[in-house]
C-alpha positions as CSV (number, residue, x, y, z in Angstrom):
1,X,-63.9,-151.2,-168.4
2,X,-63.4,-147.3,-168.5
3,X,-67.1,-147.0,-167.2
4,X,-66.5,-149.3,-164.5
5,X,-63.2,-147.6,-163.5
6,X,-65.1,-144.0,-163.3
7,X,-67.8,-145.7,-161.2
8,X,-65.3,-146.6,-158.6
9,X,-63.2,-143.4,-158.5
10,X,-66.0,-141.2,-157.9
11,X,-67.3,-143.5,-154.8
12,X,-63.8,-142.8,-153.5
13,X,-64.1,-139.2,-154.1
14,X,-68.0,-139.2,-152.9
15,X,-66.5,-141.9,-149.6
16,X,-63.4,-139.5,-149.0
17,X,-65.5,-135.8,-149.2
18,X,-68.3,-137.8,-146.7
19,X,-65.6,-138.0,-144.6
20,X,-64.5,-134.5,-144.3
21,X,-67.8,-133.2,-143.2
22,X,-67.7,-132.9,-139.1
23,X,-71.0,-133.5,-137.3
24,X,-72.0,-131.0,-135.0
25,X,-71.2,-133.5,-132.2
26,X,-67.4,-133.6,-133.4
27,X,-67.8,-130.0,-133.8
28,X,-68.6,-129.3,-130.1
29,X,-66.4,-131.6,-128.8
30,X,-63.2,-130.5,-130.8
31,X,-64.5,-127.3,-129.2
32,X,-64.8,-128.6,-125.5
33,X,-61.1,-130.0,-125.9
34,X,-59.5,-127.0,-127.7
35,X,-61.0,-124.6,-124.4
36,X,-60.5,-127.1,-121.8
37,X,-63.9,-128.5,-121.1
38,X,-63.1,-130.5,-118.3
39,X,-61.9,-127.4,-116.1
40,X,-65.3,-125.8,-116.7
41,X,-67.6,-124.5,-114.1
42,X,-70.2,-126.3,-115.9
43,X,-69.5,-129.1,-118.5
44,X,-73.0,-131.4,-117.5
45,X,-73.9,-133.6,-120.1
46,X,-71.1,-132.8,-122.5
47,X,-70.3,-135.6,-124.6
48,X,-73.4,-137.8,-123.5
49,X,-75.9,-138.7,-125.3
50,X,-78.0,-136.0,-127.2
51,X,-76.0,-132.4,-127.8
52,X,-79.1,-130.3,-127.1
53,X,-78.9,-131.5,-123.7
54,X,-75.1,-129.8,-123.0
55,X,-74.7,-127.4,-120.7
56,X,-75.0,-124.2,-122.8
57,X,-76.2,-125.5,-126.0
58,X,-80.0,-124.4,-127.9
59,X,-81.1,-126.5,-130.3
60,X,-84.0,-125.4,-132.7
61,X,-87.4,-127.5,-132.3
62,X,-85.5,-130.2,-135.2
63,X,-82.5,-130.8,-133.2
64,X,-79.8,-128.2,-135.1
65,X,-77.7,-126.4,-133.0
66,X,-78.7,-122.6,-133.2
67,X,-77.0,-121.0,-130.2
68,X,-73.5,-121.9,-127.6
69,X,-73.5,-119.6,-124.6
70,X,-70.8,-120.9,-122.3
71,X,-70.2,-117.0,-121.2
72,X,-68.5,-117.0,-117.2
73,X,-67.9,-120.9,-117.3
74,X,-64.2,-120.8,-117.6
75,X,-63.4,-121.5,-120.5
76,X,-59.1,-121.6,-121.1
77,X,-57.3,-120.8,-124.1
78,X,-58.4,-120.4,-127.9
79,X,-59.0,-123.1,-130.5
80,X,-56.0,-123.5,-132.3
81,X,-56.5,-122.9,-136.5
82,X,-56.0,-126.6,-137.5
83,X,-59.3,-127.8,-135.3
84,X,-62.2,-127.7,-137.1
85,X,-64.4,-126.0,-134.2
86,X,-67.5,-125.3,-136.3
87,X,-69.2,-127.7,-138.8
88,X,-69.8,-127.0,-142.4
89,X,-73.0,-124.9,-143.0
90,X,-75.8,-127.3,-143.0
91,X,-78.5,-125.9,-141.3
92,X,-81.9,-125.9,-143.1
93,X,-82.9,-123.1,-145.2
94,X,-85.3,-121.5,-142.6
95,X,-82.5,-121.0,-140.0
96,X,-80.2,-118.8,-142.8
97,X,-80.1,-115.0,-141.7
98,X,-82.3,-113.1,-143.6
99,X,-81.6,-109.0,-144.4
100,X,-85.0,-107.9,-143.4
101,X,-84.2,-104.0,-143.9
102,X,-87.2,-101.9,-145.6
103,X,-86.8,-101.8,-149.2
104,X,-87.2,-98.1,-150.6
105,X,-90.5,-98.2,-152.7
106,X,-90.7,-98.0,-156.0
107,X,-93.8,-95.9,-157.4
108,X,-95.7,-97.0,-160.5
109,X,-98.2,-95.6,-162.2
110,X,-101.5,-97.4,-162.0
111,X,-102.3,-98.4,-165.1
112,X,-104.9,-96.7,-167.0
113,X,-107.9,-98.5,-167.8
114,X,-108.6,-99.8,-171.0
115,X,-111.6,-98.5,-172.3
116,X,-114.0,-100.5,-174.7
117,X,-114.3,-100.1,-178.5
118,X,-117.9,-100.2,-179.3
C-alpha cells in the first residue's frame, strides 16, 4: 500500500511541475499582451500557427527561438513581474553562450626522452 501511495504522489508532483513549465508560445504571447501587441506597427502572424513565422522572431534551424527584435514597432508599457514573459531555459546545449576568451598558456617542459638500457 505504501509503495502504491508514493507512486501516485510523485505523478502529482511530476503532473503539477509539467505544468509550470511555459512553452515558448505561451511565453511570447504573455509577452505580446503584457506590451500591447495589438497596437503594434507590426504584429503579422502573431499567435498563428508556427512562432518562427511572427513578425520579429528568429528561430535556429530546429525551431528554438534564438532572437525577438520588435525594436520601433511600438511596443507600450513593461511586463508586469507576475507574467512569466520568458520560458524556463531549455534550449539545446549548442545554443548555451560559450566564454571563448584566450586562455593564458601554460608552458611545460617537453619531456625528455627516455633513453634505452642496453
Amino acid at each position: 500500500m505504501k509503495f502504491g501511495t508514493t507512486l501516485v504522489v510523485l505523478g502529482l508532483i511530476a503532473t503539477v511541475f509539467a505544468q509550470c513549465v511555459i512553452t515558448e508560445e505561451e511565453a511570447l504571447m504573455n509577452m505580446y499582451v503584457a506590451l500591447g501587441g495589438d497596437s503594434w506597427t507590426d504584429n503579422t502572424n502573431w499567435n498563428t500557427g508556427d512562432v518562427c513565422t511572427w513578425y520579429g522572431i528568429g528561430c535556429n534551424i530546429d525551431g528554438y527561438v534564438v532572437s525577438i527584435d520588435l525594436s520601433n514597432n511600438n511596443l507600450v508599457g513593461l511586463p508586469h513581474r507576475r507574467h512569466r514573459v520568458l520560458p524556463l531555459p531549455q534550449e539545446p546545449p549548442a545554443q548555451r553562450q560559450r566564454d571563448l576568451r584566450p586562455r593564458p598558456r601554460r608552458h611545460r617542459q617537453p619531456a625528455q626522452p627516455q633513453v634505452p638500457q642496453p
